[in-house]
gemmi code that builds the backbone of each chain (N, CA, C; Angstrom):
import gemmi

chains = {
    "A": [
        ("UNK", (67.525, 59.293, -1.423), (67.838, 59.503, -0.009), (67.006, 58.539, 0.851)),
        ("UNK", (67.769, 58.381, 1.784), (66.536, 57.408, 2.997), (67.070, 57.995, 4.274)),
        ("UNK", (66.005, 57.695, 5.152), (65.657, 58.458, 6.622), (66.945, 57.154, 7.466)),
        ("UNK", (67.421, 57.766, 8.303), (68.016, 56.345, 9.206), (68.040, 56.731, 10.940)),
        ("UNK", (66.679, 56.227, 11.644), (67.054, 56.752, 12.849), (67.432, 55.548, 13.540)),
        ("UNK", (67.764, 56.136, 15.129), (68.486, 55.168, 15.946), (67.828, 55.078, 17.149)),
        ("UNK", (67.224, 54.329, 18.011), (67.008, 54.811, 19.411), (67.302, 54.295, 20.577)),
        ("UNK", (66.578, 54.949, 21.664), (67.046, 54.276, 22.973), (69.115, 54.101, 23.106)),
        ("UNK", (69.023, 52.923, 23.360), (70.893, 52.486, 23.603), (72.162, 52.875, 22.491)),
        ("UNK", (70.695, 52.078, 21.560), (71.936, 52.563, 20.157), (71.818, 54.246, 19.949)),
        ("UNK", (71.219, 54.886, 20.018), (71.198, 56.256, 19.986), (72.084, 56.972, 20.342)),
        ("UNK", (72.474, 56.653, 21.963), (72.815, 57.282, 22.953), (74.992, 56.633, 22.349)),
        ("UNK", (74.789, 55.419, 21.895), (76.587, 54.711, 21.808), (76.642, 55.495, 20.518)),
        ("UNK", (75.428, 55.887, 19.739), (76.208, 56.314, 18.582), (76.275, 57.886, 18.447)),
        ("UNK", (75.607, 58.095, 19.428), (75.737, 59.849, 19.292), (74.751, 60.539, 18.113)),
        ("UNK", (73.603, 60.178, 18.172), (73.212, 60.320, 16.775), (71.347, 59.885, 16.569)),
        ("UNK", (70.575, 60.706, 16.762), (69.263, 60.516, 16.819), (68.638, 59.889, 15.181)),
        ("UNK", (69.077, 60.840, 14.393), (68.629, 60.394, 12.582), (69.549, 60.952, 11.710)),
        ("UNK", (69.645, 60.836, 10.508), (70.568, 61.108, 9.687), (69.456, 60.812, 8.120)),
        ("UNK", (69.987, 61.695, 7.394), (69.636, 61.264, 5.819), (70.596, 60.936, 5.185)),
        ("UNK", (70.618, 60.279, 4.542), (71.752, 59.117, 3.286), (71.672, 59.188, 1.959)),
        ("UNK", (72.090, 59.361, 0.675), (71.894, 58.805, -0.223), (72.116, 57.434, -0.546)),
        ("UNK", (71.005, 56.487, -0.395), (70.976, 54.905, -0.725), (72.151, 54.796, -1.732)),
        ("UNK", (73.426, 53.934, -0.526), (75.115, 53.371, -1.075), (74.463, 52.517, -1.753)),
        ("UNK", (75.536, 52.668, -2.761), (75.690, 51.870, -3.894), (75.685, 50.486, -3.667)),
        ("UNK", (74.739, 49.488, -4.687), (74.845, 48.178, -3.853), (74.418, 47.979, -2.971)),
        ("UNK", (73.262, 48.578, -2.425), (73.262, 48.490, -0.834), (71.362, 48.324, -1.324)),
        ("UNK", (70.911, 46.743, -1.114), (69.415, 46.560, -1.603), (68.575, 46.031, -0.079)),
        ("UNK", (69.217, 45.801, 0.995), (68.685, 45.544, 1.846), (68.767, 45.841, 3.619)),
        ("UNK", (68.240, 45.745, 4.011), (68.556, 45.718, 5.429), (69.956, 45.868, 5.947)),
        ("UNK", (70.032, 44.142, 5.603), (71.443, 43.814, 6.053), (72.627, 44.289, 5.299)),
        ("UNK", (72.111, 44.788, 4.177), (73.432, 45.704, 3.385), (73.415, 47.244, 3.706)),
        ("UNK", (72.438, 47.530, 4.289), (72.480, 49.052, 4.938), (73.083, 48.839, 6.214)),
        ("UNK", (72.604, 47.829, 7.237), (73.867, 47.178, 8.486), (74.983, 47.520, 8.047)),
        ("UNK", (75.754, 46.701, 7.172), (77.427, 46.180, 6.959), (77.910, 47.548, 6.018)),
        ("UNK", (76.963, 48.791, 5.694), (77.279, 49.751, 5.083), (78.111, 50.729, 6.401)),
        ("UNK", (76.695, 51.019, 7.026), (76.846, 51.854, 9.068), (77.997, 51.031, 9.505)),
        ("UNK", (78.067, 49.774, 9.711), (79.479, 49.429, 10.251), (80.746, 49.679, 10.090)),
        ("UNK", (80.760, 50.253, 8.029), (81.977, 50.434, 8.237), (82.355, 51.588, 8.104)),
        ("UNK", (81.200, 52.186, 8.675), (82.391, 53.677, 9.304), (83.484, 53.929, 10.673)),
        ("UNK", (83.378, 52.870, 11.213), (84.533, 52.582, 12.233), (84.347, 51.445, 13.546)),
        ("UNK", (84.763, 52.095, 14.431), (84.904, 51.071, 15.800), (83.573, 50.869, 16.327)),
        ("UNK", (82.821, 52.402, 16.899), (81.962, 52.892, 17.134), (80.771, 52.109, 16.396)),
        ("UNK", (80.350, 52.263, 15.708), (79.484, 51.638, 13.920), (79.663, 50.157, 14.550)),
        ("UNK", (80.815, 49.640, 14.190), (81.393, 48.589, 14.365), (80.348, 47.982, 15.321)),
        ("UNK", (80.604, 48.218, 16.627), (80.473, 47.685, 17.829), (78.789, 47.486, 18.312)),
        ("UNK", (78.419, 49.105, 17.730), (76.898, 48.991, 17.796), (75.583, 48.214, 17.544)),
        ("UNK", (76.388, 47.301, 16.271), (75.836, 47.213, 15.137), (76.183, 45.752, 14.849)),
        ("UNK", (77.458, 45.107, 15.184), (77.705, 43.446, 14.834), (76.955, 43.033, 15.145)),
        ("UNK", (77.075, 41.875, 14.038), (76.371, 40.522, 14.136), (76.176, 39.935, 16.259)),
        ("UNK", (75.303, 39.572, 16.045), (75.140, 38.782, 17.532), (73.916, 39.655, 18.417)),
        ("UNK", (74.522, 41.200, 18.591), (73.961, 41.925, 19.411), (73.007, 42.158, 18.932)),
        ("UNK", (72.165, 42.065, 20.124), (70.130, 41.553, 19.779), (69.827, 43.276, 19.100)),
        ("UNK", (69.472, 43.223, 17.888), (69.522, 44.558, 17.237), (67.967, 44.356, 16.642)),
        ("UNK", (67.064, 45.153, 16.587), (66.129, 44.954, 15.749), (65.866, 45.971, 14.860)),
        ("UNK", (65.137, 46.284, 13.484), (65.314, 46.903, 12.590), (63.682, 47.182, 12.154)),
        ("UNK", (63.376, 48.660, 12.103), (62.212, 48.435, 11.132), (62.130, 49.322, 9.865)),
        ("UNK", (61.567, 48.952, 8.504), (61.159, 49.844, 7.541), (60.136, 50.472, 7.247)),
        ("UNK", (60.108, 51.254, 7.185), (58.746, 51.919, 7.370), (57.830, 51.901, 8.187)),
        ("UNK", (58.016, 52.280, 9.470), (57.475, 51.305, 10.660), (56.818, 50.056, 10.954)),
        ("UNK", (57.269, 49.153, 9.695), (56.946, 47.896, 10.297), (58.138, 47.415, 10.404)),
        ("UNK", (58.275, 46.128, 11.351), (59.497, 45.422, 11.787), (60.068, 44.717, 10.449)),
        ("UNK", (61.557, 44.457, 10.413), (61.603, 44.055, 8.921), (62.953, 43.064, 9.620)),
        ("UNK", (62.999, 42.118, 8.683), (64.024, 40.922, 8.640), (65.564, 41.500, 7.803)),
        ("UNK", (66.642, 40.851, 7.941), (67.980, 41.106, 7.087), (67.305, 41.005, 5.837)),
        ("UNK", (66.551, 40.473, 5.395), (66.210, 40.783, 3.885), (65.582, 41.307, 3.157)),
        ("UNK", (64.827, 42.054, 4.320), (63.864, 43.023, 3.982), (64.186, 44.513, 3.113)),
        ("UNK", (63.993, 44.451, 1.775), (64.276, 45.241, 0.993), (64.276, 46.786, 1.141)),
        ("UNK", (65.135, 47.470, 0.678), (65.100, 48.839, 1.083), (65.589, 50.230, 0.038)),
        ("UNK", (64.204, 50.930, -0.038), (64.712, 51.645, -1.468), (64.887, 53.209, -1.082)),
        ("UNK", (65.295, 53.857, -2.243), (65.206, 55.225, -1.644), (63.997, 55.861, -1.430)),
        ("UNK", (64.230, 56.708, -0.531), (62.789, 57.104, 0.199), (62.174, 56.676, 1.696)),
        ("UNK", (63.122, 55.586, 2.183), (62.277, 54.433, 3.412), (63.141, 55.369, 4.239)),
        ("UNK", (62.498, 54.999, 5.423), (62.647, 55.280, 6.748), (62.987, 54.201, 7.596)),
        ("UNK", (64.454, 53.959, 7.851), (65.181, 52.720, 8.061), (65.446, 52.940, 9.662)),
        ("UNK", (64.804, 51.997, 10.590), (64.997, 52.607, 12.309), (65.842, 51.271, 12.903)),
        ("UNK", (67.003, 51.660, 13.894), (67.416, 50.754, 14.403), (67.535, 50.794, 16.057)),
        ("UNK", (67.153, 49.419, 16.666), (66.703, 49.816, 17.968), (67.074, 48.634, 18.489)),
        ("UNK", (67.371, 48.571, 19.573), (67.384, 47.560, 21.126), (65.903, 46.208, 21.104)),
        ("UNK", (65.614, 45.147, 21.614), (64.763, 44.942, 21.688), (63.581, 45.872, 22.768)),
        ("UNK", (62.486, 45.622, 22.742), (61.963, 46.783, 23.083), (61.347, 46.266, 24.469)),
        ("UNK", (61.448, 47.613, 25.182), (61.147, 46.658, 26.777), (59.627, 48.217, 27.332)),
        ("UNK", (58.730, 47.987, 26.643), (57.841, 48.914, 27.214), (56.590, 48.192, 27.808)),
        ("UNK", (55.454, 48.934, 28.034), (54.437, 47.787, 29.041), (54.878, 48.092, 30.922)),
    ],
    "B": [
        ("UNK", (38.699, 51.985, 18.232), (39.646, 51.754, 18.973), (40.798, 52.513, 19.392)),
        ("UNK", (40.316, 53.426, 19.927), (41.121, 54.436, 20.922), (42.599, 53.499, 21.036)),
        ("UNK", (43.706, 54.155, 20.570), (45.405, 54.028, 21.085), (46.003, 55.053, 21.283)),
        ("UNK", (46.047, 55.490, 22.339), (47.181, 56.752, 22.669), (48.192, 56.989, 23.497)),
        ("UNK", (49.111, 57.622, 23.105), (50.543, 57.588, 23.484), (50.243, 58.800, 24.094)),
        ("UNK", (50.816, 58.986, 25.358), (50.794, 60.275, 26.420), (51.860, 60.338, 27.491)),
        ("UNK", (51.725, 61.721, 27.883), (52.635, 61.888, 29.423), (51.901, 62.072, 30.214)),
        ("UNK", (50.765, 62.558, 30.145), (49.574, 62.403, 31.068), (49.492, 60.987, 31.641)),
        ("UNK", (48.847, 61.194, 33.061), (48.127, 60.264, 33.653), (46.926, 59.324, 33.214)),
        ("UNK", (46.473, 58.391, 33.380), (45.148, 58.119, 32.849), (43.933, 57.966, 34.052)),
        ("UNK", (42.528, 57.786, 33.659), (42.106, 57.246, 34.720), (41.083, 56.342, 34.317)),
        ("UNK", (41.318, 55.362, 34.809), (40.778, 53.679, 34.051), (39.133, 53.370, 34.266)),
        ("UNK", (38.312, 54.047, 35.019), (37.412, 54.334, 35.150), (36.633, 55.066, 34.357)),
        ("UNK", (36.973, 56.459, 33.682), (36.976, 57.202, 32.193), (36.928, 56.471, 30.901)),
        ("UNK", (38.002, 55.923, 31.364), (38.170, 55.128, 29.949), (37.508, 53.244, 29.650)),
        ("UNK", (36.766, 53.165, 30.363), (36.110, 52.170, 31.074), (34.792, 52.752, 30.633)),
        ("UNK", (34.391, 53.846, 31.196), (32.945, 54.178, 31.086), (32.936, 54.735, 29.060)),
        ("UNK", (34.340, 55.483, 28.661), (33.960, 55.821, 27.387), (33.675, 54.669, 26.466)),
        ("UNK", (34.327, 53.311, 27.150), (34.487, 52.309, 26.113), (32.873, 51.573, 26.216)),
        ("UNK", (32.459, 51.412, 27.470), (30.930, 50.931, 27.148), (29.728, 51.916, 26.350)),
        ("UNK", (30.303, 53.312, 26.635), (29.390, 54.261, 26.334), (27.909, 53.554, 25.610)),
        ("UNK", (26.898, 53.508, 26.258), (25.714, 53.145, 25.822), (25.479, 51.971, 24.787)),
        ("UNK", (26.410, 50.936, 24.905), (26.477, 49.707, 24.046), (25.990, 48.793, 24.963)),
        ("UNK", (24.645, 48.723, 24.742), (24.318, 47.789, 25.529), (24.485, 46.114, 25.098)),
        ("UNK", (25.288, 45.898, 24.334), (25.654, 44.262, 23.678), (26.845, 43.812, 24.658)),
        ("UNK", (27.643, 44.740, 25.804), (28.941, 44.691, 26.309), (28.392, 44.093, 27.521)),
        ("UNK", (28.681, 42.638, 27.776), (28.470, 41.696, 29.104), (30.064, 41.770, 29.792)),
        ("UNK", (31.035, 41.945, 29.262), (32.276, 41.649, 30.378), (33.076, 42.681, 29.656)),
        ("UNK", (33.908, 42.957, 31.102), (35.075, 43.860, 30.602), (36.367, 43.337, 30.954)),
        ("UNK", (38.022, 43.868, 30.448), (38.284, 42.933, 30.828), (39.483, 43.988, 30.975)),
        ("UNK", (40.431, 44.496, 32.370), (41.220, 45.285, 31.550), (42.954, 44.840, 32.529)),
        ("UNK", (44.124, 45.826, 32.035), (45.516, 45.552, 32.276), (45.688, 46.833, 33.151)),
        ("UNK", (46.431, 47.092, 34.305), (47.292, 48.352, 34.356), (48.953, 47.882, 34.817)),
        ("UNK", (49.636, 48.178, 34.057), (51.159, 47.894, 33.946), (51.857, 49.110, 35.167)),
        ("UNK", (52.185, 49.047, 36.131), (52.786, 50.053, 37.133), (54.193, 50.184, 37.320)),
        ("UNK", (54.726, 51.317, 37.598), (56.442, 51.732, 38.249), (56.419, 51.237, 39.366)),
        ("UNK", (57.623, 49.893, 39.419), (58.360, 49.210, 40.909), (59.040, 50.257, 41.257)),
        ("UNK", (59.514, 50.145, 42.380), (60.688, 50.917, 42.854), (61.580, 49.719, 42.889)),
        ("UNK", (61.905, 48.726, 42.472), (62.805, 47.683, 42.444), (63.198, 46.951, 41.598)),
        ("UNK", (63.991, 47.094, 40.218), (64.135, 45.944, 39.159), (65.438, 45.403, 39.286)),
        ("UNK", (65.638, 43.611, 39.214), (66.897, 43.390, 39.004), (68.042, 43.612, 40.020)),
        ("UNK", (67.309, 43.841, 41.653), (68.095, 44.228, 42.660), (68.288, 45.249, 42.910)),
        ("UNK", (68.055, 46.795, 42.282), (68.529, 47.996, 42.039), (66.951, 48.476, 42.448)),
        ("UNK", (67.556, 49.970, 43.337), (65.949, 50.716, 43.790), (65.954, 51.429, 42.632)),
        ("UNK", (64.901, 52.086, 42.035), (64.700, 52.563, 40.600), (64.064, 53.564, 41.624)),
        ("UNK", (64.909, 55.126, 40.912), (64.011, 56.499, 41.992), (63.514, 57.063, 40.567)),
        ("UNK", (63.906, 57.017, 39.242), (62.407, 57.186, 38.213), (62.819, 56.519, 36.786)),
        ("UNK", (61.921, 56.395, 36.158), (62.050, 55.772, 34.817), (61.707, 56.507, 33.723)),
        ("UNK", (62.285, 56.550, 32.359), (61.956, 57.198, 31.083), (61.823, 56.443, 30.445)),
        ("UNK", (60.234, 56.693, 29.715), (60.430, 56.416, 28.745), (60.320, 56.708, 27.466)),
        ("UNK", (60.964, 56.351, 26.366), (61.345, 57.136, 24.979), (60.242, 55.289, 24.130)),
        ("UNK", (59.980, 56.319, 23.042), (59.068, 55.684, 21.754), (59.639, 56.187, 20.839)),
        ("UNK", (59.120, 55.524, 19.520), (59.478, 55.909, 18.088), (58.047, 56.085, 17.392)),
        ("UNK", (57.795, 57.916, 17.643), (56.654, 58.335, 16.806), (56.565, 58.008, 15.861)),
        ("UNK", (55.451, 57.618, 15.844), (54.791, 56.884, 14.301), (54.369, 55.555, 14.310)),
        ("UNK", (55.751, 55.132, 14.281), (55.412, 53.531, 14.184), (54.810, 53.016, 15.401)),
        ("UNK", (55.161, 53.995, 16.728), (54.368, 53.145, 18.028), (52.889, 53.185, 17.684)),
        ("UNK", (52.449, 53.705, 16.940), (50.842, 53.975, 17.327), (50.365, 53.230, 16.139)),
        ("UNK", (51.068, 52.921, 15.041), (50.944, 52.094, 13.835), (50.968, 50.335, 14.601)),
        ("UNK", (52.443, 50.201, 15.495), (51.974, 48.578, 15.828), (50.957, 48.938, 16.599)),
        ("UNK", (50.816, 49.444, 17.862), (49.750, 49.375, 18.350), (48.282, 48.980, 17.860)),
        ("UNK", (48.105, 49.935, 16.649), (46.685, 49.864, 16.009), (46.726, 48.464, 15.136)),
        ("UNK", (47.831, 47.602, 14.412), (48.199, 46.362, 14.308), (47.435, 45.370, 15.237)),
        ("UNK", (47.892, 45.622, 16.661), (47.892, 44.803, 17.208), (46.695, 44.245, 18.030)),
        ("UNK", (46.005, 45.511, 18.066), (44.237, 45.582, 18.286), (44.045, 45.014, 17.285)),
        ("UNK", (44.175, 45.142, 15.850), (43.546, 44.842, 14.739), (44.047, 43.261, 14.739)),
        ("UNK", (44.611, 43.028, 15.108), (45.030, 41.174, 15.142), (44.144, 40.653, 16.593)),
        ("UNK", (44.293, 41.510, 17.396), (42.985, 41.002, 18.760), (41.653, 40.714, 18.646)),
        ("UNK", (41.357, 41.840, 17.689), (40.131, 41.392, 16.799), (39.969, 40.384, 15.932)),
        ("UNK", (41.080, 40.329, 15.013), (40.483, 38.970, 14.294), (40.771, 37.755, 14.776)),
        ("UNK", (41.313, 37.458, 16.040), (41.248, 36.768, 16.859), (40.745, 36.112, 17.912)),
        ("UNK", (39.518, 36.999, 18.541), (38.768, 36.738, 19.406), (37.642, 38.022, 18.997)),
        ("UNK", (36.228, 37.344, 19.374), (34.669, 38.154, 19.039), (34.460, 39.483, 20.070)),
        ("UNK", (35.588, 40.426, 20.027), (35.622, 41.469, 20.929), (34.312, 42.480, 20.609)),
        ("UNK", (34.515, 43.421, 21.187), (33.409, 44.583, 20.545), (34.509, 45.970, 20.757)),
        ("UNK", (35.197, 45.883, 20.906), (36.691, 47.313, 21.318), (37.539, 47.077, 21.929)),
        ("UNK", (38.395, 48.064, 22.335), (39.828, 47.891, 23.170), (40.007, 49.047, 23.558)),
        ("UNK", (40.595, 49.219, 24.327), (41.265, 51.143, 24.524), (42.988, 50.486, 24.737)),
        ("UNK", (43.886, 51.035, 24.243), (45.649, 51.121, 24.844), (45.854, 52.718, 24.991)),
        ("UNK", (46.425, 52.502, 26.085), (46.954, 54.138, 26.468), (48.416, 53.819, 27.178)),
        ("UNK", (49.830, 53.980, 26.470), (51.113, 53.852, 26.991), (51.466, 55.091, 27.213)),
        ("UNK", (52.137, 55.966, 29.209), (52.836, 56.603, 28.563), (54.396, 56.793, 28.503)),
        ("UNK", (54.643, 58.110, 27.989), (56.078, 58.338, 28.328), (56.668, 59.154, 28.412)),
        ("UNK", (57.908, 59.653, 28.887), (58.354, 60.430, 29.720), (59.086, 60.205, 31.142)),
        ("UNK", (59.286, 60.739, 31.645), (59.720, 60.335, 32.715), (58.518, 60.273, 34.329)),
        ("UNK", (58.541, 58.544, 34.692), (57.546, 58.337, 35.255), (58.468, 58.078, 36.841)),
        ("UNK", (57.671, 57.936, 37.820), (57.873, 57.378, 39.327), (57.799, 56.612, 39.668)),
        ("UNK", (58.219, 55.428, 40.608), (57.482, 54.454, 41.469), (56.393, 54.478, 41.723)),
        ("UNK", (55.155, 53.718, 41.494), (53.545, 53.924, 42.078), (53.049, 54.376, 40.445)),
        ("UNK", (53.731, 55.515, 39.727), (52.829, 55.336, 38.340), (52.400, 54.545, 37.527)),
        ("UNK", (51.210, 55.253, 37.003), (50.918, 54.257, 36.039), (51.487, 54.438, 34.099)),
        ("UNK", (51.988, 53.067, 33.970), (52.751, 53.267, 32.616), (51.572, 53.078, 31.689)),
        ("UNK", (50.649, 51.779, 31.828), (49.846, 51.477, 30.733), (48.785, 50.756, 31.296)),
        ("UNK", (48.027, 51.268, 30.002), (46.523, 50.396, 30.217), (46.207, 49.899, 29.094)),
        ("UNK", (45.218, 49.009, 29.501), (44.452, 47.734, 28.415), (42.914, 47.535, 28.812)),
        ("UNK", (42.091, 48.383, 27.831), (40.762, 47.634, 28.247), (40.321, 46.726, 27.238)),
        ("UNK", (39.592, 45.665, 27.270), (39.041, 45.464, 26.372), (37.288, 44.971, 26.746)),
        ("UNK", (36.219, 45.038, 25.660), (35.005, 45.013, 25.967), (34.650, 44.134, 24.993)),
        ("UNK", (33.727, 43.400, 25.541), (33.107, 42.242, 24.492), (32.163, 41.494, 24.827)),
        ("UNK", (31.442, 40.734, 25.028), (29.617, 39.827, 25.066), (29.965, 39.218, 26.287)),
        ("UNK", (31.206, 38.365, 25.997), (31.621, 37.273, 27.076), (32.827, 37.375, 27.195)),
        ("UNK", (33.117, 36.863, 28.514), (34.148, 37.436, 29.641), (35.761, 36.607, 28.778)),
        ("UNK", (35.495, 35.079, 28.630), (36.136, 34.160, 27.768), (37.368, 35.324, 26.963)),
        ("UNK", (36.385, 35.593, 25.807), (37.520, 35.935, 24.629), (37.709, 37.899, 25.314)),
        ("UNK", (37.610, 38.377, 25.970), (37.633, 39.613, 26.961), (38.950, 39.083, 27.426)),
        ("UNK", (39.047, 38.493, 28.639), (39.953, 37.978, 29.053), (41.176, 37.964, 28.091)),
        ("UNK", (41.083, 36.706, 27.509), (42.049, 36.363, 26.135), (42.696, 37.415, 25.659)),
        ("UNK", (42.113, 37.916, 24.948), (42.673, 39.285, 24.350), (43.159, 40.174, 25.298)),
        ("UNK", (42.942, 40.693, 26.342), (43.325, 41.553, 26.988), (44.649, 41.092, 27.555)),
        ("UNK", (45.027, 39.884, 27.353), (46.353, 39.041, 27.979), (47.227, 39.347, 26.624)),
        ("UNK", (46.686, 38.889, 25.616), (47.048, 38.971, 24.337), (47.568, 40.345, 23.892)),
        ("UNK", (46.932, 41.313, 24.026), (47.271, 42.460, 23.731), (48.241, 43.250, 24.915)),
        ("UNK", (48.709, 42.940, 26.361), (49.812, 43.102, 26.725), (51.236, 42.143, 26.134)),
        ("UNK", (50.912, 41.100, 26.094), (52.091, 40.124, 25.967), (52.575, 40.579, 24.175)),
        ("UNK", (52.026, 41.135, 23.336), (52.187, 41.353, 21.861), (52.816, 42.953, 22.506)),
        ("UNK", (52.333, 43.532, 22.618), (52.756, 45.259, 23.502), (54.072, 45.239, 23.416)),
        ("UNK", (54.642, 44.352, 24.839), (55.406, 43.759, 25.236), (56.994, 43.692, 24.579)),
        ("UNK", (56.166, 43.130, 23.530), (57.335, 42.010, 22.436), (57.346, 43.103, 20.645)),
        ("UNK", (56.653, 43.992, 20.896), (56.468, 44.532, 19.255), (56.504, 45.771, 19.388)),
        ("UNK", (55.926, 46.408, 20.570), (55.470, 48.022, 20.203), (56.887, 48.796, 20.479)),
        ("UNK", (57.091, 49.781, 20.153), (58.719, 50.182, 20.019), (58.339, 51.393, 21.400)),
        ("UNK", (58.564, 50.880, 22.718), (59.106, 51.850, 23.629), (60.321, 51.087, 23.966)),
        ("UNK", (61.103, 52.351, 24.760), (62.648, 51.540, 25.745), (62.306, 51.659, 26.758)),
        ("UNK", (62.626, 51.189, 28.084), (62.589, 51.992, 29.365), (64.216, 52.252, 29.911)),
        ("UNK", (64.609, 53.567, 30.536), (65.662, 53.715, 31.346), (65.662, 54.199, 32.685)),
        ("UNK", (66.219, 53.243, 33.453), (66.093, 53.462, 34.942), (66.987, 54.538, 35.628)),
        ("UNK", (66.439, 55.340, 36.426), (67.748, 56.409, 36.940), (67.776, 55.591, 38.451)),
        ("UNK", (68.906, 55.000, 38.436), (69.320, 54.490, 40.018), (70.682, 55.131, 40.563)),
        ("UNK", (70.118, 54.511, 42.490), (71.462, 55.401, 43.095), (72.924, 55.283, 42.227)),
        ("UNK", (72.750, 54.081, 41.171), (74.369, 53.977, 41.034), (74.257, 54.327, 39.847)),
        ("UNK", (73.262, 55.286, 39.136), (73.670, 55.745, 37.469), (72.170, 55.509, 36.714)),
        ("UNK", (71.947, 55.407, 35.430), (70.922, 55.333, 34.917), (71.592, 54.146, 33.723)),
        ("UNK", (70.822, 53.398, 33.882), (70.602, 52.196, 32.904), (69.344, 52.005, 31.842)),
        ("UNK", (69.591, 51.758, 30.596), (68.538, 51.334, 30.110), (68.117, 49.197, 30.380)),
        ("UNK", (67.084, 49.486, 30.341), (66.168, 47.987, 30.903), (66.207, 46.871, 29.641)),
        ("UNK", (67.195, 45.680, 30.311), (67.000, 44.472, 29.158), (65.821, 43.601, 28.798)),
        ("UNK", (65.982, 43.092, 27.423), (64.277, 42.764, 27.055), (64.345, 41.905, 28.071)),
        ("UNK", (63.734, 41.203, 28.621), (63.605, 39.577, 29.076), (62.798, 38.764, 28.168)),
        ("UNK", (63.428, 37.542, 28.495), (63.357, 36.587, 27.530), (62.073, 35.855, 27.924)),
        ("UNK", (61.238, 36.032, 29.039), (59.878, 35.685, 29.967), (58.904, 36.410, 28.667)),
        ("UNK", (59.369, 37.557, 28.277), (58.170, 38.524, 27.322), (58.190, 38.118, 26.326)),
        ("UNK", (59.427, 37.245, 25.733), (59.370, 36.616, 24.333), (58.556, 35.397, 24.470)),
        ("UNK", (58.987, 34.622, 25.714), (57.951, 33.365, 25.691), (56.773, 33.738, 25.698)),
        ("UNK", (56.176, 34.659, 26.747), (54.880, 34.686, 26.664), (54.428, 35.086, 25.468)),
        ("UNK", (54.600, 36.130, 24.447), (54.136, 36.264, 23.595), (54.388, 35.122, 22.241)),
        ("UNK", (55.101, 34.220, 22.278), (54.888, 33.203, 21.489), (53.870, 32.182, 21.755)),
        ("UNK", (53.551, 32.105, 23.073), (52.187, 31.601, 23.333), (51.209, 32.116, 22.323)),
        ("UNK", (50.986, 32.999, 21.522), (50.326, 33.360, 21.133), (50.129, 33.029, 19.473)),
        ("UNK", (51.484, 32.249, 19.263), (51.983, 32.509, 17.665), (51.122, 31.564, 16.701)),
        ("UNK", (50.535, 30.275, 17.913), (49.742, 29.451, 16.574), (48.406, 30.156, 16.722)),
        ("UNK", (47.679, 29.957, 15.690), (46.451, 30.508, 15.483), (45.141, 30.190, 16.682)),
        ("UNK", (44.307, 31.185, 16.818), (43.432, 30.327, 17.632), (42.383, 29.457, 16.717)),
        ("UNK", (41.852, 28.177, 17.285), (41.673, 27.082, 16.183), (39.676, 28.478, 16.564)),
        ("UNK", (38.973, 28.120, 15.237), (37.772, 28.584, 15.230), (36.806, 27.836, 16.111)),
        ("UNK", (35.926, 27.739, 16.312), (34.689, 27.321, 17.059), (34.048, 27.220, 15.828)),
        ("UNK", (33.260, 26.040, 15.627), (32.655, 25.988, 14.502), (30.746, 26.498, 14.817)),
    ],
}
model = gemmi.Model(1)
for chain_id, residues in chains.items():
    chain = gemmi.Chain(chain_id)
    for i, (resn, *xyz) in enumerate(residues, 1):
        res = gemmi.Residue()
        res.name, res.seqid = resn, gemmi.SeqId(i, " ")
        for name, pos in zip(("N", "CA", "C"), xyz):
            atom = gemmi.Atom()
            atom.name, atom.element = name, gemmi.Element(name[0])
            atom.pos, atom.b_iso = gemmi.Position(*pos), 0.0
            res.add_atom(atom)
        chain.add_residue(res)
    model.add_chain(chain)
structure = gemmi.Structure()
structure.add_model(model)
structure.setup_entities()
């Protein structure tokens, strides 16, 4: 299983604070846990494409598309961050 | 190195006097307070929220002191962000930092907003007359904090 929360903007478009998963099949990274959430529809879709300034962390540190991801992590996806 | 996340108020004077507390090696202080406009982006802002991601905020945070330090000959820091829903005139955040000489005081205390800034995981959302918006990064907070990205060269 892995943790998957959401916050701020993306939170609020996806309806959806955290969720638990069993780590999809095939699914070893970041960016394959991305293109996993996307394809559950429009919604997913939209939140979540390529382009839109999305940032990602594992285990609360900030992590890159290739940043590996196993069962057990705590996978957070967020807006860039505007605090200060 | 005191980092704390609150809805409370702070008062920079407190936390000023806890950070010298009887260290007499502390020649300069050096500190930040980040405040609520009533104006962003053209729009009157009548209050702001803000939301964090427990855990990891207080994890970069303590990161990011810990990179201020090995960066400049400090002697401490205090960060206190809070959140919740704040006003025009509040105060969001503070930055002290304490150290021998004013130089690397300074430095760091610039350093450790502009990294804040660009890493620590809060959002802000504005409630205005025409709706509530959440606040875009600006791209001013990415530059400044890449100012920061090459190393500082040592003093031999």
């Amino acid at each position: 299983m892995i943790k998957v929360l959401y916050f701020a903007k993306l939170r609020e478009d996806l309806g959806k604070a955290s969720e638990e998963l069993a780590l999809p099949g095939g699914v070893t990274t970041v960016a394959g846990l991305r293109a996993h959430l996307m394809a559950r529809g429009a919604t997913w879709q939209s939140a979540l494409e390529q382009g839109r300034a999305l940032r990602v962390a594992v285990n609360h540190e900030m992590a890159e598309p290739g940043t590996p991801v196993h069962a057990g992590d705590e996978v957070a996806f967020f807006p860039p961050v505007t605090g200060g | 190195m005191p980092v704390r996340i609150q809805t409370e108020d702070f008062d920079i004077g407190r936390e000023i006097a806890a950070l010298r507390a009887a260290n007499t090696k502390v020649g300069a202080v050096a500190s930040f307070i980040g405040t609520v406009r009533d104006v962003n982006d053209g729009n009157a802002v009548a209050t702001l929220t803000l939301e964090h991601y427990p855990g990891m905020t207080e994890k970069a945070l303590e990161d990011i002191v810990a990179e201020a330090r090995s960066r400049w000959r400090i002697i401490d820091a205090t960060v206190i962000h809070r959140v919740g829903e704040l006003k025009p005139l509040d105060q969001i955040v503070l930055v002290v930092v304490v150290g021998e000489h004013r130089g690397d005081a300074f430095a760091a205390c610039e350093f450790l907003m502009d990294y804040l800034k660009t890493r620590a995981p809060f959002w802000k959302k504005e409630q205005t007359p025409e709706g509530s918006r959440w606040v875009d990064a600006r791209g001013s907070d990415d530059i400044a904090a890449e100012r920061w990205v090459k190393p500082k060269q040592d003093v031999a």
